[in-house]
N, C-alpha and C positions, 0 to 999 in steps of 0.2 A: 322526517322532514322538519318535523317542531325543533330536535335539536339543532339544525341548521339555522334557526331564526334569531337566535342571541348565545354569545358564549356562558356558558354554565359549569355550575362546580356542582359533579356528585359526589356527595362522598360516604363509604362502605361505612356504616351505624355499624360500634360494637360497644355490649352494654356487660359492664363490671368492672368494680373499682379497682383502683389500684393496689399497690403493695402497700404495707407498714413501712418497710425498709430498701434501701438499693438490695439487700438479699433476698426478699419474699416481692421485689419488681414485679409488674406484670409484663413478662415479655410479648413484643410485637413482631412477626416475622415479618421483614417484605416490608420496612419501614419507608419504600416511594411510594406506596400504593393508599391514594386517599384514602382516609377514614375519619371517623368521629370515635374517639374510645368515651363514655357516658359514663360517671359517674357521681357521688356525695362525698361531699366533706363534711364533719360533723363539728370542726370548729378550730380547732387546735393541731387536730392533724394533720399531716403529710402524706400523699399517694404519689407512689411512682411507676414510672413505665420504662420499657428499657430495649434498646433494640441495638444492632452492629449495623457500625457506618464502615465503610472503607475510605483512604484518606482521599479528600477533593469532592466526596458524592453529596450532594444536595440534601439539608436538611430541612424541613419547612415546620412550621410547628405553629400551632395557634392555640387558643383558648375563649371559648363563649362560655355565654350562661342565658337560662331560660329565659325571654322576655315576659314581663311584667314586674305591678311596683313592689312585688316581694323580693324583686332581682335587684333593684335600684342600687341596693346597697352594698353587694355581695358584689367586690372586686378581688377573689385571690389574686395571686400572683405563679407566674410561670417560670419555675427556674429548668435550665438545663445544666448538665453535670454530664461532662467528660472528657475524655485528655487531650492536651494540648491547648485547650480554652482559658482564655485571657479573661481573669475575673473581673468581673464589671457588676454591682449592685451590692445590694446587702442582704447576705443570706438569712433565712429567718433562726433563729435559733434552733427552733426543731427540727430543723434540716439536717440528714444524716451528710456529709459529705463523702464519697471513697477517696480512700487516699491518694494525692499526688493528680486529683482531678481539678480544674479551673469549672468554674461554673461563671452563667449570664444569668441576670437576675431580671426577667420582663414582667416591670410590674402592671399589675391590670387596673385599665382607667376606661371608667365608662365613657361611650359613646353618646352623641347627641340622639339616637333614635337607633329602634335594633332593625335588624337585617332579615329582610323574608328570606325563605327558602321554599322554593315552588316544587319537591317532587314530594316532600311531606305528607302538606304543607304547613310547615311552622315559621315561629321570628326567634331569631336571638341576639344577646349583647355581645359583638367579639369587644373580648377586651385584650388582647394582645396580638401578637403575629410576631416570628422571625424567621428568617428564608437568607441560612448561610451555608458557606462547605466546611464537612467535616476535616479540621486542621490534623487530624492522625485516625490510622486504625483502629477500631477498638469498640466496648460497649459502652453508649453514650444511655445517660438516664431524663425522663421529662419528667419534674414531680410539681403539682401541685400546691398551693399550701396558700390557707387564714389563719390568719393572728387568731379571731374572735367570734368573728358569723361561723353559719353553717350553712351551706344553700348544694344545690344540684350545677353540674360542672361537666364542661366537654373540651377536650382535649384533642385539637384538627393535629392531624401528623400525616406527613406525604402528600405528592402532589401529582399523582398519576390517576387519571379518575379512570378505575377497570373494577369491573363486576363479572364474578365468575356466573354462571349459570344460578346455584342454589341459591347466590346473594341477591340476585334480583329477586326472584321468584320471592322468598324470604321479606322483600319489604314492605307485605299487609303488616304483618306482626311486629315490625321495629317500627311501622308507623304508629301503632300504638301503644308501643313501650317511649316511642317518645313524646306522646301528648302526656304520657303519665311522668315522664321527665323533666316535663315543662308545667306539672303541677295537679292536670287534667283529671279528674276522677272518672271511674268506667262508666256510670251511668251519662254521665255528660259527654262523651265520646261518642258512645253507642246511640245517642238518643234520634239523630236522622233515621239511622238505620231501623230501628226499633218503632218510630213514627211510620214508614216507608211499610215494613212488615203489622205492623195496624192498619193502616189504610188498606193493604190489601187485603188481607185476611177479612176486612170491615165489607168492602165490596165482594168478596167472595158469599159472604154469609146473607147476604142481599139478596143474592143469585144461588140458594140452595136447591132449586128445582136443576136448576144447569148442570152446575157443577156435583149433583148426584153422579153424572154421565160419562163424569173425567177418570180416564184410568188413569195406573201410576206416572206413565211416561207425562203422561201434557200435567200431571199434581209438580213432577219436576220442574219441567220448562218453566211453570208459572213462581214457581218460588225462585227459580235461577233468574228471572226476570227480576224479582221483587228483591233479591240482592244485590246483585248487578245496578239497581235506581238507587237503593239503599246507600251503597257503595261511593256513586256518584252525587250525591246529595252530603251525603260526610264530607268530601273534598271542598264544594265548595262552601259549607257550615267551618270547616275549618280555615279556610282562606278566607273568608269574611272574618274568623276571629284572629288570625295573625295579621291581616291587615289595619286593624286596631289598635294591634301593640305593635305596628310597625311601620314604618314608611311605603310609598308604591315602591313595586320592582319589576322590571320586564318579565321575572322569573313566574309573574300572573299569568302568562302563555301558556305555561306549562302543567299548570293547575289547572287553568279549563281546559286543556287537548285533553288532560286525562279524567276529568272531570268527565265532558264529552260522548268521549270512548266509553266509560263505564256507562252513560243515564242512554248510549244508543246500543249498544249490547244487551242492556235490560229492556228496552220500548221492542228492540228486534224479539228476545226471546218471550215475549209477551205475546205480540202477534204472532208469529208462529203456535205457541201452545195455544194460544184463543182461537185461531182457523180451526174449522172444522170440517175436516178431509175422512176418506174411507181409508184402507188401509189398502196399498197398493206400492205405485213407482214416486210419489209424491213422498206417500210418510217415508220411504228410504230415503228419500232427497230431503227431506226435513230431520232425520237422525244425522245425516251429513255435516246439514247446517250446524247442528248444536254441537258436533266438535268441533269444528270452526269456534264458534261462539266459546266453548268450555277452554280452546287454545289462546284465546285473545281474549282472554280474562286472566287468563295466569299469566299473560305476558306483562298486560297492561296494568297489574294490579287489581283487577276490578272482583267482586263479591268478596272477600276477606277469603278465599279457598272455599268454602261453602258454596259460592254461584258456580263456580267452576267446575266444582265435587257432580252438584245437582243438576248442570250441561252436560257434563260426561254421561249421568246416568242415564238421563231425556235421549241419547243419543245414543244407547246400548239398548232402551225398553222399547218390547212393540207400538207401533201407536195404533192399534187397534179398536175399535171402538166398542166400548161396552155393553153387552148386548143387555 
């Protein structure tokens, strides 16, 4: 339902740089199928990426960079390279050209403010865009390239926003391969999370006579809880910090749905593991529950896989009480 409320762009995160050369490219299969390819340039070099167009098919191609004032300066440029393309720009010198190819030369010019992006959630600078048809058959190259800076660089190509199964599932881990993209250090990533598993752990140690009493199954639920808030509390510690370096965007909707989702998955599998039931038709109806909860944590993104892992388990162990 949230995606019905504003149109949105996902796009499939793939993180490694490019080629040296149009011979060592990194190829892209399935170049209509959004994505972000992530990578660095270290100042002088060129990266390229390379994918088959057939003649007339849609190419769309874009270029960001990380928001903030380390980004400020960092404008590569975006050339394309392939046949039948009417040369327009000036190619950088260390541009390899293949032979008998036209290239477009998009050069990159900051924006007056960078762009949220709500399923992250992070900001960045586009600094270019082009969205034409391939004038021939053949393999067409996107390469990068700075005179001088060196900075971190993403590369939008295709315009079909589909996620296979494993790519979704998969976006705890590229969300934070891209706060590290964007500059982010682990300790400052993790530290909601890590605040969230203190605090509990803090009140747990408060309650040692209690909690002597808890078998494995509710030591689960309560840590799948405490991931699951964790989880939710990152989201929006990081939308309050793209929001910083970046302008409002509707794309806030969708930061707190999933925000949301994660902080009521964690309050649910807290209460659950905190009631205190005998073992019977109830605890089976509460092992129920937490695969419920361990499925709609892997869908929604929520616990980093660890709340999910620790659902699953709460939801395989007796809940029997400890004699």
């Amino acid at each position: 339902m949230y995606l019905l409320l504003i149109p949105v762009l996902a796009h499939v995160p793939a993180f490694g740089e490019g080629g040296k050369s149009p011979e060592t490219a990194t190829s892209v299969e399935n170049p209509a199928k959004s994505r972000v390819l992530y990578g660095q340039l270290s100042g002088t070099d060129v990266q390229y990426y390379s994918f088959k167009m057939e003649k007339g098919e849609r190419i769309v191609l874009g270029l960001i960079v990380p928001a903030g004032k380390e980004s400020r300066t960092f404008t590569p440029d975006l050339i394309l390279m392939g046949p039948g393309l009417s040369n327009e720009g000036k190619v950088p010198e260390t541009a390899e050209l293949p032979e008998g190819y036209g290239t477009k030369v998009f050069s990159g010019k900051m924006p007056e403010s960078a762009t949220y992006e709500g399923f992250t959630p992070s900001a960045f600078y586009s600094l270019a865009r082009a969205d034409l048809q391939a004038p021939e058959s053949g393999t067409y190259y996107a390469a990068v390239s700075s005179i001088e800076e060196r900075g971190n660089y993403g590369v939008i190509l295709g315009y079909k926003e589909r996620f296979s199964l494993i790519e979704w599932l998969l976006i705890p881990l590229n969300q934070i391969k891209t706060y590290r993209w964007e500059g982010q250090g682990l300790l400052f990533i993790l530290f909601p999370l890590g605040v969230t598993l203190a605090a509990g752990i803090l009140a747990i140690s408060l309650k040692m006579e209690a909690a002597a009493g808890f078998n494995p199954a509710r030591w689960s639920g309560i840590f799948a809880g405490l991931f699951f808030l964790g989880t939710g509390l990152s989201l929006i510690f990081q939308m309050l910090v793209s929001l910083s370096r970046s302008s409002y965007s509707p794309e806030v909707i969708i930061t707190v749905f999933l925000a949301l989702a994660s902080l009521g998955l964690g309050i649910t599998a807290l209460i659950l593991s905190l009631k205190d039931e005998g073992y019977g038709m109830k605890s089976r109806r509460k092992q129920f529950y937490f695969f419920g909860i361990g499925l709609a944590g892997l869908f929604l993104w929520a616990g980093w896989f660890i709340g999910p892992i620790l659902a699953f388990e709460a939801a395989v162990l007796p809940w029997r009480r400890k004699s």
